[in-house]
Every structure is written in structure tokens, then in C-alpha cells.
C-alpha positions in Angstrom: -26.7 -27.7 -48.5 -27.5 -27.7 -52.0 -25.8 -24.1 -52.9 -23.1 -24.8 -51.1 -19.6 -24.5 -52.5 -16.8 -27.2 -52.7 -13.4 -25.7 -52.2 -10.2 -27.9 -52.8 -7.4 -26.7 -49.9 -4.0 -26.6 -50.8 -1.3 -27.4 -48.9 2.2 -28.7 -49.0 2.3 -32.4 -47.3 5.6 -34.5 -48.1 8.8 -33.4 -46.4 12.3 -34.6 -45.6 11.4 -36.7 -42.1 8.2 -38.5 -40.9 8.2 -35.8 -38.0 8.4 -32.6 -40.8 5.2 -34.6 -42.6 3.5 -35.2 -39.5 3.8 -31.6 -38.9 2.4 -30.8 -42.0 -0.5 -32.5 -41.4 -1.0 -30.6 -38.4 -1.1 -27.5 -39.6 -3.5 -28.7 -42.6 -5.8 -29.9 -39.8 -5.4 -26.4 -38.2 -6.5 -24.9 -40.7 -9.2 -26.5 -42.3 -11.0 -26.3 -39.0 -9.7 -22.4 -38.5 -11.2 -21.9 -42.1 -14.2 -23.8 -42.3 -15.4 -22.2 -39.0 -14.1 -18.5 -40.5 -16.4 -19.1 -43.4 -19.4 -20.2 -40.8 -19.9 -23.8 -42.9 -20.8 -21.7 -46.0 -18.4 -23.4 -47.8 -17.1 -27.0 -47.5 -13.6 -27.1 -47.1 -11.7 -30.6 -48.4 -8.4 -30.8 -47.6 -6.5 -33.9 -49.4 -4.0 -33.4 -46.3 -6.5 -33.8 -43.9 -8.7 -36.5 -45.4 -6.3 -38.9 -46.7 -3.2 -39.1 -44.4 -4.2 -41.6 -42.3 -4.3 -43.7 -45.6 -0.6 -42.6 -46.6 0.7 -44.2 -43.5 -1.0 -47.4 -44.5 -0.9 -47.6 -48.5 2.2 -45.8 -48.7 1.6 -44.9 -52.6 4.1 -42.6 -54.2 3.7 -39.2 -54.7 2.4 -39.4 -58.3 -0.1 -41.8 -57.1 -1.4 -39.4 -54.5 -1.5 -36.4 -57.1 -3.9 -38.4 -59.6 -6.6 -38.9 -56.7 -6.2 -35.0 -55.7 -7.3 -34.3 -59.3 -10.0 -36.6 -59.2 -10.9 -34.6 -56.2 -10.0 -31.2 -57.1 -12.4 -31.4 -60.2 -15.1 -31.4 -58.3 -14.4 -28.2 -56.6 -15.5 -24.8 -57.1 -12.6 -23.3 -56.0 -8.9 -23.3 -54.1 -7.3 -22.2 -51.2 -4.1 -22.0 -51.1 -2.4 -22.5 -47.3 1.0 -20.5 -47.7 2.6 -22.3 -44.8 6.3 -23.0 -44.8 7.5 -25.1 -47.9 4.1 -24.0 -50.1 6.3 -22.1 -52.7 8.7 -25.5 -53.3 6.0 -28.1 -52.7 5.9 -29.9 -56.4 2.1 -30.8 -55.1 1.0 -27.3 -53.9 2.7 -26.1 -57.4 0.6 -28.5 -59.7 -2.4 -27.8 -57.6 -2.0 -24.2 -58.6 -1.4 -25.1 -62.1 -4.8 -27.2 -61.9 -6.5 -23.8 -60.5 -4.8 -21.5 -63.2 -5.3 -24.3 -66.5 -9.1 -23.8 -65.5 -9.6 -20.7 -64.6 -11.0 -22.0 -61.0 -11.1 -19.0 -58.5 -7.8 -18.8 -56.1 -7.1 -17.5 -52.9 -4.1 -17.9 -50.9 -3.9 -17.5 -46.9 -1.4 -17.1 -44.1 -0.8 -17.6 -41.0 -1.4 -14.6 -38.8 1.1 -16.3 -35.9 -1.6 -16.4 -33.4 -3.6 -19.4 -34.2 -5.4 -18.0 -37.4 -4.9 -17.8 -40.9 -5.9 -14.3 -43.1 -6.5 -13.6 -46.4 -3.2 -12.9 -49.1 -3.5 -10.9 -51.9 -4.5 -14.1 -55.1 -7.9 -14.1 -57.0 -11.3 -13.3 -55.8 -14.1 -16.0 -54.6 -17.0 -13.2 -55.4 -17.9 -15.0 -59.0 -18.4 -18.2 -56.9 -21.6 -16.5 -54.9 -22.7 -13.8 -58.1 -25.2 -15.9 -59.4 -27.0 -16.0 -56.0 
């Protein structure tokens, strides 16, 4: 477990209706599962979707709020993917995820749905540097 890496998931969360963000959750729940599995546990996935909504329906905290614990988060991954499902490009979260990624030179990849029930690799940054020193 030791050489494992830590990879921060991206995705957008906050929407317009209660049924749009449940929705959202579901397809971050999707995919971590769909990706963690694809990568055969040689990564570990967090997603901040997955792990913490059940605590947005109870705390409620404002968006800023939720950001600053991401970072905390994010910082101590090795990498991000980026899940490019509808409202990614205008999600203010996704975008300053991104600019967390960029600002540190963290590798990137983004991924999308393949409409089947699966998500493939999009054209972003490379993971190889993660597993070079292996």
C-alpha cells in the first residue's frame, strides 16, 4: 500500500435544484467506483463528491467553506482526475481544482463518459511521471 498513489477526483457538485446536485453525486459515485476498479486499486481514488456529501446535507457550509477542505485534501494528492461530466467546464469548484493542479504542476488527466456506463481517457497531461521512479 505504501507505493501507492493518492489521486484527487474532480468533479462538478453544486447545481441549480437539490435533484440536479443529487445527480451529481451520482455520477461522482459512478465513477470513482468505474475508475478505481479500471485502475485495479493501483491507485486510490478520493473523490470530495463522494466522501463528503452526506455531510453537505447535514452542515450545509457554503461553497467557500467546502473549497478550503478540498485543498486541505487535494494537497495530499499525487495527482487529478478530472470527470468532464455535464457542467465541469462552468463548475467555479472543478475550475479552481484545475487551477490547484496547474499552480503546482500536479499531473492531470481528464475523462469522459463513454455513454455506456464507463468513463475513457481525454486528451490532458500524462500520469507516467507519477510511476517513473519505480
Amino acid at each position: 500500500m505504501a507505493n501507492k498513489k493518492l489521486i484527487y477526483l474532480a468533479s462538478p457538485y453544486t447545481a441549480a435544484t437539490p435533484e440536479a446536485r443529487e445527480l451529481n453525486y451520482q455520477r461522482a459515485v459512478e465513477a470513482t467506483a468505474y475508475l478505481t476498479r479500471m485502475f485495479d486499486y493501483d491507485i486510490v481514488l478520493y473523490s470530495p463528491i463522494v466522501h463528503s456529501h452526506p455531510l453537505d446535507i447535514i452542515l450545509r457550509y457554503p461553497h467557500s467553506k467546502w473549497m478550503e477542505i478540498c485543498e486541505v485534501f487535494y494537497k495530499r494528492c499525487d495527482g487529478m482526475l478530472v470527470l468532464c461530466s455535464p457542467g465541469w467546464i462552468h463548475s467555479k469548484g472543478v475550475q479552481k481544482e484545475i487551477e490547484w493542479a496547474q499552480r503546482d504542476n500536479k499531473p492531470m488527466n481528464y475523462y469522459v463518459s463513454d455513454n455506456d456506463g464507463g468513463y475513457i481517457y481525454a486528451p490532458g497531461s500524462d500520469f507516467s511521471a507519477l510511476w517513473s521512479d519505480e
